[in-house]
Structures are given as C-alpha cells and as structure tokens.
LOTIFI-992734 format. One record per residue (C-alpha): x, y negated, z; residue number from 1; residue in three letters. Coordinates in steps of 0.02 Angstrom, whole numbers. Each point is the difference from the previous one (the first is absolute). Layout:
BEGIN
        x        y        z    nr   rest
        X        Y        Z   NUM    ALA
...
***
This chain:
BEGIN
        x        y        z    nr   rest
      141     1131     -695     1    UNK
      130       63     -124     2    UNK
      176       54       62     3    UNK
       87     -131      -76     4    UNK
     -119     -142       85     5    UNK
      122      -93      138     6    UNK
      -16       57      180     7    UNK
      -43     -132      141     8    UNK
      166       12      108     9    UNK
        0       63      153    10    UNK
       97      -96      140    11    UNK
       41      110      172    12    UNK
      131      -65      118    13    UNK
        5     -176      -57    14    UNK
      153      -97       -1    15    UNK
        4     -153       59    16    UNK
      134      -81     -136    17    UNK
      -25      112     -164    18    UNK
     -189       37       22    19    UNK
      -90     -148       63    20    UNK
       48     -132     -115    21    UNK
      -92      112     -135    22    UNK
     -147       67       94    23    UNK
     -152      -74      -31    24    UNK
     -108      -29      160    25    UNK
     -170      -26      -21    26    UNK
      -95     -151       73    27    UNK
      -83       86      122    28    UNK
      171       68       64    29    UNK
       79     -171       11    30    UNK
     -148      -60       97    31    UNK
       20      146      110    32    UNK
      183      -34       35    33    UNK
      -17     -214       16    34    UNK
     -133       91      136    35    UNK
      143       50      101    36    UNK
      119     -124      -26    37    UNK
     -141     -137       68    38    UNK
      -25       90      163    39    UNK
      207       21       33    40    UNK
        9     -178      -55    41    UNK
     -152      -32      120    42    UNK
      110      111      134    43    UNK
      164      -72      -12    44    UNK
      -76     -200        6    45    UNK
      -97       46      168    46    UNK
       91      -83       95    47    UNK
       23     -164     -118    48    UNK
     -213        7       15    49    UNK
       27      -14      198    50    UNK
      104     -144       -1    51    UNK
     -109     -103     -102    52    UNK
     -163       30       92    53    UNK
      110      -25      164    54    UNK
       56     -158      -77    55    UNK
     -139      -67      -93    56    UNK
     -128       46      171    57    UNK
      121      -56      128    58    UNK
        1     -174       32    59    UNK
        5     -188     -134    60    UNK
      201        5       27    61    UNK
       -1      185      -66    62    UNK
     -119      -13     -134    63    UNK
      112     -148      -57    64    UNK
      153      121        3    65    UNK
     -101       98      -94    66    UNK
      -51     -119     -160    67    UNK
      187      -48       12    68    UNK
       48      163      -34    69    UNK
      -66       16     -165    70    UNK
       63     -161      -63    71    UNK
      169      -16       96    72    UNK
       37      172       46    73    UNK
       41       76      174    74    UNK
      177       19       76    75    UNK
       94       80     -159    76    UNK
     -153       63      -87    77    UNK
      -42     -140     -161    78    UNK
     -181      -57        0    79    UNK
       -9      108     -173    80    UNK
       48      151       70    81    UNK
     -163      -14      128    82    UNK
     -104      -64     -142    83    UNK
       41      154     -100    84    UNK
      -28      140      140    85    UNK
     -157      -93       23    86    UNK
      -53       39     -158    87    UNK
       66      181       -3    88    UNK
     -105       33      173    89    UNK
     -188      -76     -110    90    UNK
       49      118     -149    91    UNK
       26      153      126    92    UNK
     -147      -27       88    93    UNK
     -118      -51     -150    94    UNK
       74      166      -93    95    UNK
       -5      110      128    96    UNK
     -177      -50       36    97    UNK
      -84        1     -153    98    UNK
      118      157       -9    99    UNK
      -69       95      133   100    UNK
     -178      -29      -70   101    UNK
       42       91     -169   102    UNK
       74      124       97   103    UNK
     -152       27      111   104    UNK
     -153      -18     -141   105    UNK
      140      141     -109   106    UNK
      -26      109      166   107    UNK
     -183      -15        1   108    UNK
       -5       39     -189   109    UNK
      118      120     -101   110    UNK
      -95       -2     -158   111    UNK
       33     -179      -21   112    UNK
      166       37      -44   113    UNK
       18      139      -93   114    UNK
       79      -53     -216   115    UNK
     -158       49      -37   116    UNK
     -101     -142      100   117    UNK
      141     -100      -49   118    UNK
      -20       19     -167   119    UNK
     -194      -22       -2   120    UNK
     -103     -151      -46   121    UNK
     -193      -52      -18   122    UNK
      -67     -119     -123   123    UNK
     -160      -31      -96   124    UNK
      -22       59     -199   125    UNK
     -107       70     -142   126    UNK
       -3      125      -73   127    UNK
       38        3     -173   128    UNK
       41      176      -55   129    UNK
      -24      174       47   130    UNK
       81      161      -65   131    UNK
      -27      159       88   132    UNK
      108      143      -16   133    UNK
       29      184       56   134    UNK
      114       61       91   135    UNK
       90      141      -64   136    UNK
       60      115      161   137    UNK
     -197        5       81   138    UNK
     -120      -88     -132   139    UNK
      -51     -143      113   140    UNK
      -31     -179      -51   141    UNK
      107     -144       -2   142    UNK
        1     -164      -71   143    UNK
       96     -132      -75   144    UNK
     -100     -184       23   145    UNK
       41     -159      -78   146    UNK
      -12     -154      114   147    UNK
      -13     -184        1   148    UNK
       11     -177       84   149    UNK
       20     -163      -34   150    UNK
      219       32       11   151    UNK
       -3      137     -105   152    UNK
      -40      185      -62   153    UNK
       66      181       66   154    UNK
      -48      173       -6   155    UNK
      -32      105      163   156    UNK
       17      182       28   157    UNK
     -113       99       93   158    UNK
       39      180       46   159    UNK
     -143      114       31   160    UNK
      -33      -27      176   161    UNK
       -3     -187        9   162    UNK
     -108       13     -170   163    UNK
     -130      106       61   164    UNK
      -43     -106      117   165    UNK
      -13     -167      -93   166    UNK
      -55       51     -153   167    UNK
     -169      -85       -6   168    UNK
       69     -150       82   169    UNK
      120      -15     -158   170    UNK
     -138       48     -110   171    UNK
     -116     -145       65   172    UNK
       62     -138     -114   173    UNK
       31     -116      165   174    UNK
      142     -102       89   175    UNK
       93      107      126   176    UNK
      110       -8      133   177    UNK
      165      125      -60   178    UNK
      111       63      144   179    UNK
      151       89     -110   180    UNK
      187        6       20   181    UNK
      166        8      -97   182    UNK
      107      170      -24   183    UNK
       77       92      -94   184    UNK
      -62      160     -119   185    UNK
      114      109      122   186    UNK
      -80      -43      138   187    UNK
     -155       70      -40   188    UNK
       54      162        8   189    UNK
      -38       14      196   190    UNK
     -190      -52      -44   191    UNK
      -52      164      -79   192    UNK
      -77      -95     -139   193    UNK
      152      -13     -111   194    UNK
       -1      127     -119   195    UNK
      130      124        7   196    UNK
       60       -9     -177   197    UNK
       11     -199      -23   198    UNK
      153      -18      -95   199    UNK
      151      -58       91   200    UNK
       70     -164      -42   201    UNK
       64     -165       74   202    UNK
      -81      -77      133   203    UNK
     -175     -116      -64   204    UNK
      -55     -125      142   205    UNK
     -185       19      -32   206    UNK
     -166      -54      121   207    UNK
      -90      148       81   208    UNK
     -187      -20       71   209    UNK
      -16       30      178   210    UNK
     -175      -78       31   211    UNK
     -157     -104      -91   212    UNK
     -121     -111       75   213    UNK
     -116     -120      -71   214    UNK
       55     -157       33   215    UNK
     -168      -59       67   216    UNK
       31      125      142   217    UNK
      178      -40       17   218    UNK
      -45     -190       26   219    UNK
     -132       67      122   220    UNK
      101       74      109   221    UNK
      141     -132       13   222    UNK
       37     -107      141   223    UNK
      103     -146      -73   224    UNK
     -103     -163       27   225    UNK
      -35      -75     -171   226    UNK
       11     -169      -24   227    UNK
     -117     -126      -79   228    UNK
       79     -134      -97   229    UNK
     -118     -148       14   230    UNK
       46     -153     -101   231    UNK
      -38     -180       31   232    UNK
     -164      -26      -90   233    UNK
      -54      138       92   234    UNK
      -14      -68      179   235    UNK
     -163      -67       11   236    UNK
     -131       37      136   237    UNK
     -112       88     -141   238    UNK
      168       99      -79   239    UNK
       53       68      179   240    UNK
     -200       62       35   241    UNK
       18       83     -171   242    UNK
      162       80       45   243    UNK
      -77       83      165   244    UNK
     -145       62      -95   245    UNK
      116       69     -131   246    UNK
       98       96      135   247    UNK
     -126       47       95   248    UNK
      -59      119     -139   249    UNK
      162      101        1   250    UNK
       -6       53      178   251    UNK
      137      106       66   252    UNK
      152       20      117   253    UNK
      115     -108      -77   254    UNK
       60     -168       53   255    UNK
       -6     -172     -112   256    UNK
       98     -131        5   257    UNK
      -18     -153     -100   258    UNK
      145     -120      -95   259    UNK
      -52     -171      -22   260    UNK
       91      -94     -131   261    UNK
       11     -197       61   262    UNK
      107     -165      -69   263    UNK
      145      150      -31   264    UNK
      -17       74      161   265    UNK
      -50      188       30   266    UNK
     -118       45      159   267    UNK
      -10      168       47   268    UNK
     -183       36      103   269    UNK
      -46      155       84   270    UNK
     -197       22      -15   271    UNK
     -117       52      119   272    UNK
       11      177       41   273    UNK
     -207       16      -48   274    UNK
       70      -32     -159   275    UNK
       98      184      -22   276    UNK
        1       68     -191   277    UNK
       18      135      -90   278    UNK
      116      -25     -140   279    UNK
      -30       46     -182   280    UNK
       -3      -70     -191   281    UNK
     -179      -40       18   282    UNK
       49     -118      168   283    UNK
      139      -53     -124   284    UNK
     -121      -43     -125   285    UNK
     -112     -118      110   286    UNK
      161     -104       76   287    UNK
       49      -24     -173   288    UNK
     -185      -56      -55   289    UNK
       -6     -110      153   290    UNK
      149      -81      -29   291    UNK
       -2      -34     -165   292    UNK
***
C-alpha cells in the first residue's frame, strides 16, 4: 500500500460522548453486547418473574389478579407498563438464549469465524477459461480461470498452492463445486504466493480459489434432504410405484421428502427412511424426466 493510501483509525481509550457516536461496531459486537444487556435485564426482572408464577399458580382469585393486571394495572403500576416489561423479559430470554448458543458452537470452533471464513462462499460453475501463468519470485504455476453460472460470469485466481492441487479437476471440462473468497491484492501478501514485485496500487476486491470439487462429489456428500416436487397428475398408484423405483436406484445417506401440490395447497411428506439418496445431476435428471 502506497504512503499516501488512508490509514484505518485507531481508537484506544474510547470516549463515551466524542467517540462512540462515530465508531462503527460490527454486528457481531452488537450481538455480543444486546448478550449482556438480556441477562441484566433477565437479572433485574427476577423478581417481577416470581410474582407472576406465585400469582398465576396460587389459587382462581390470584390468577384473576393476575389477568387483571395486564389489562387494568396493579396498585399505581398501568396495565401497559406490565404489558411492556412482559415483553422486555421474552426478548431477554429469547436473545440471550439463542445468544448463548452462538457463543458456545464459536467456542467449539474458532475457524468459523475468522474474515477469512467470513468472507468465503461455495457454489456450483464451469469452467470457461483457463490462463496459466508464472510466477516471477520462484517460477511456480498459477492460474487465472474464467467461470460461469446461470447469474453470471467471473474470473478466479488461483495461487500456486491451491492450483497444484486442482489442476486436473479444472482441466476436466466438468461442473464443480468452487469454495473461494473475497480480498483484497494486499492481503495476499501473508500467503507466500504473491509475488514480491506486484505493483502497488489501490485496493482490487477480486475472488481467490481456496478449494475445487466436482459437484457430483459435492452433492454426494451433502446432507440437506432434497425435496421432490410431485404435481397433481402425478399421484396415481402406478406414478408413486414409479417414483420408488426411480429412487431406489440412487441409494445413499440422504433423506427425501416429497411436496405434493393439491387444489392450491402445498403438503410437505417425509419418505420412508429405505428410501435414503444420494444426490446428484443424474438423480436431478430422472425427477425431472418423471415429472414431466
């Protein structure tokens, strides 16, 4: 990065009135600190949840002081008021809870959120181009491969590493499942596959390779229940014995449900669990075939 490119700021000591107004929390932080707030709210309302299982559990005379509360109020305190910390007490304990369990599957996984996991995604393309390159600080390969789907076209890079290991895969002229991720050129410099004397300059977002699969494998090893949409000509005695057969030649360790589409109303079926698949275009195929 050249010396005139901006510096991020750095804020130490943070004041409360001239620094927080600007300072841009991430969403993660904000969930972290609603975290706390729920379990003080939770802590200071302790003793508003004993009085209302007291009241509600104690007798029919209580439990009626009890409805009347939230409509008419108790004493000095309007009915709104205990309508309101009613609410406040579900939102603590729904956030805190749901919470808690981000905090506890972060704990039992770092790399999960680290920017670069963040930034990562996996979805299914061609390959359209290929254009190999080398590197000029240690002579090694590298590529830069045009991709496609059915949204759109973008070029991947993949430094030497990542490249030598799916180079045939990219080669093979079939669909594949591409794990890459957004950053920056400056980034890269930490990999070891940068070269030393790229040019500095602004900033480019560009895609970066991380992994290739073919998708047939990536299907295969998926657990997401696929769904078979069947439509209403399709229910017949003879249509459903065709459908088992069909499934029955994909076996595998995935679950299938069916939708049935009926008079404008949508049934969701879970299937037998002999019927387990293993998903792929060529099961794709079939379901289409059958239901067309």
């Amino acid at each position: 990065m050249t010396d005139q490119a901006k510096k991020r700021p750095e804020f130490r000591n943070i004041n409360v009135f001239s620094d927080l107004p600007t300072y841009r929390l991430p969403w993660a932080g904000k969930v972290s600190i609603l975290h706390r707030i729920s379990g003080m709210l939770m802590f200071i309302l302790l003793p508003f949840v004993f009085w209302m299982f007291d009241t509600s559990l104690s007798s029919e005379i209580s439990f009626a002081t009890f409805k009347g509360a939230f409509n008419e109020g108790l004493g000095f305190v309007p009915g709104w008021l205990i309508k309101l910390a009613t609410l406040g007490l579900i939102w603590g304990y729904l956030h805190h809870l749901c919470a808690g369990i981000r905090h506890i599957l972060v704990d039992m996984n770092h790399e999960r959120i680290t920017k670069q996991w963040g930034a990562s995604s996996a979805i299914a393309v061609l390959v359209v181009s290929l254009k190999e390159v080398i590197t000029k600080s240690k002579g090694e390969r590298m590529a830069f491969v045009g991709i496609e789907d059915l949204t759109g076209h973008a070029e991947v890079t993949f430094f030497p590493r990542t490249y030598a290991e799916c180079r045939d895969l990219l080669r093979s002229e079939q669909p594949i499942c591409l794990v890459a991720r957004l950053d920056s050129q400056t980034d890269n410099a930490d990999n070891g596959d940068m070269d030393e004397e790229a040019e500095e300059g602004p900033r480019e977002i560009k895609l970066l390779g991380q992994n290739v699969r073919s998708l047939a494998e990536a299907c295969g090893q998926s657990d997401t229940p696929i769904c078979v949409q069947i439509p209403a000509h399709r229910l017949g005695r003879e249509d459903m014995l065709a459908l088992r057969n069909l499934l029955e030649q994909f076996p595998g360790p995935v679950e299938a449900h069916a939708q049935v589409f009926l008079d404008g109303h949508v049934c969701l079926l879970h299937l037998d669990n002999t019927l387990k698949v293993r998903p792929g275009p060529e099961l794709d195929k079939a379901l289409a075939a059958w239901a067309s």
